[in-house]
N, C-alpha and C positions, 0 to 999 in steps of 0.2 A: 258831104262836105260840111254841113252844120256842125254834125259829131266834130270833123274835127277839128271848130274853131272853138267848141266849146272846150277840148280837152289843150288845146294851145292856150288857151283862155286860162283854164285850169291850172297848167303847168304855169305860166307865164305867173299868177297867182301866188302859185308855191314858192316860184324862187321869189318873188318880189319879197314874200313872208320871211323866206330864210335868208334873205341881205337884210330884209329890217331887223331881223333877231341878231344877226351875228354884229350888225351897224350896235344894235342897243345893248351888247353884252361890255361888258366894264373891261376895258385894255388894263392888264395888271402891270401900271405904268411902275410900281414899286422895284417889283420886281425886274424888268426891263431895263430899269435903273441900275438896280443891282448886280443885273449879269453885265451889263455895258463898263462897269467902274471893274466890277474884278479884269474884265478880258484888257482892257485900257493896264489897269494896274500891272497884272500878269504881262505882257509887254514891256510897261517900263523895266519890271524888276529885270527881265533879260538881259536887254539893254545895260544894265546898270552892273547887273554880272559881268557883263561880257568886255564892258570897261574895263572894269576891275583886275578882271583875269589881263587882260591885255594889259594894263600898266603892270600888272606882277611878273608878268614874262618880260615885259621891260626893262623894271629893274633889276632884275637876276641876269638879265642882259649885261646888262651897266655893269653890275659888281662883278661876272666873270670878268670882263674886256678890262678892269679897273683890274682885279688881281693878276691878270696875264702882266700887263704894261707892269705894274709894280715886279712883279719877277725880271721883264725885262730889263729894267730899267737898275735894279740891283745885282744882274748878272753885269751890262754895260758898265757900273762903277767899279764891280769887282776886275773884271778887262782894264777899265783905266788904271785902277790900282796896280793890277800885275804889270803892265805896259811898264808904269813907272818906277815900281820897282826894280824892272828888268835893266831900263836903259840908266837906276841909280849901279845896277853890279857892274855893267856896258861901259859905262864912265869912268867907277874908281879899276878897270882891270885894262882901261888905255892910261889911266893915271900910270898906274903899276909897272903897265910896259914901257912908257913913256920913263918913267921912271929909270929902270933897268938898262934901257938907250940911252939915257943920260939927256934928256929931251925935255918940252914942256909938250903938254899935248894942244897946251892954247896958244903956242906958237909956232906950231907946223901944223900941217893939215896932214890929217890922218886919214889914211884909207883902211875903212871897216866893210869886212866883207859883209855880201849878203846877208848868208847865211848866219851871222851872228846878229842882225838886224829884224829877222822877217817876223820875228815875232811880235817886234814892239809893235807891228803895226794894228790901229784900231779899227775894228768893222763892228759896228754897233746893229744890235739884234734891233730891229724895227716892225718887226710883222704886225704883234698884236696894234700897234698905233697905225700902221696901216689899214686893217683890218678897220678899226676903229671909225679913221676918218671916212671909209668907204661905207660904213653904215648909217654916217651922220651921226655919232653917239656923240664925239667931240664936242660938237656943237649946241648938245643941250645942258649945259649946264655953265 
């Protein structure tokens, strides 16, 4: 039993030695420093990518939904245009007949068929503004 209070004794010795050494060995706080700021930095910079990339997807967002609407919105004038053009041929060809009846056409009331009308009517392309407001793109600017 002596024996083995001495070698408990012993051990208990040893490590006490190898905490004060490893206690008295210099923390290489420099460095610790160093690696803490790059792994911090390296994070930001992620971050800061990842922004980035996300506002660029944004805006390439923005300018497709912007050139759709502009196409839209130049097809719909071209529609109004033709519309009005149609109901100016529509007008002077009851002038004509009104005409040929011996009539005013702005003092009787004319009956025009459908079928000679269905065109002028206007149905305006709306998707991409659709589209738009359902993504909230509308709204940021």
């Amino acid at each position: 039993m002596l024996v083995h209070m001495q070698q408990d004794s012993e051990a208990a010795g040893i490590a006490s030695k190898g905490a004060s050494a490893i206690l008295q060995k210099s923390v290489p706080w420099a460095r610790l420093f160093a690696e803490a700021v790059a792994i911090v930095g390296s994070i930001l910079m992620a971050f800061s990518l990842d922004a980035a990339w996300t506002e660029h997807r944004e805006s390439q967002q923005e300018r497709l939904v912007s050139d759709r609407l502009t196409e839209e919105l130049e097809a719909n004038v071209s529609s109004v245009e033709q519309g009005a053009r149609a109901l100016a041929h529509l007008h002077a060809n009851a002038e004509e007949l009104a005409g040929l009846l011996g009539s005013s056409p702005q003092s009787e009331l004319m009956v025009i068929p459908n079928s000679l009308i269905a065109s002028l009517f206007f149905n305006p392309e709306w998707s991409s503004l659709k589209t738009a407001m359902a993504d909230g793109l509308q709204s940021s600017r």
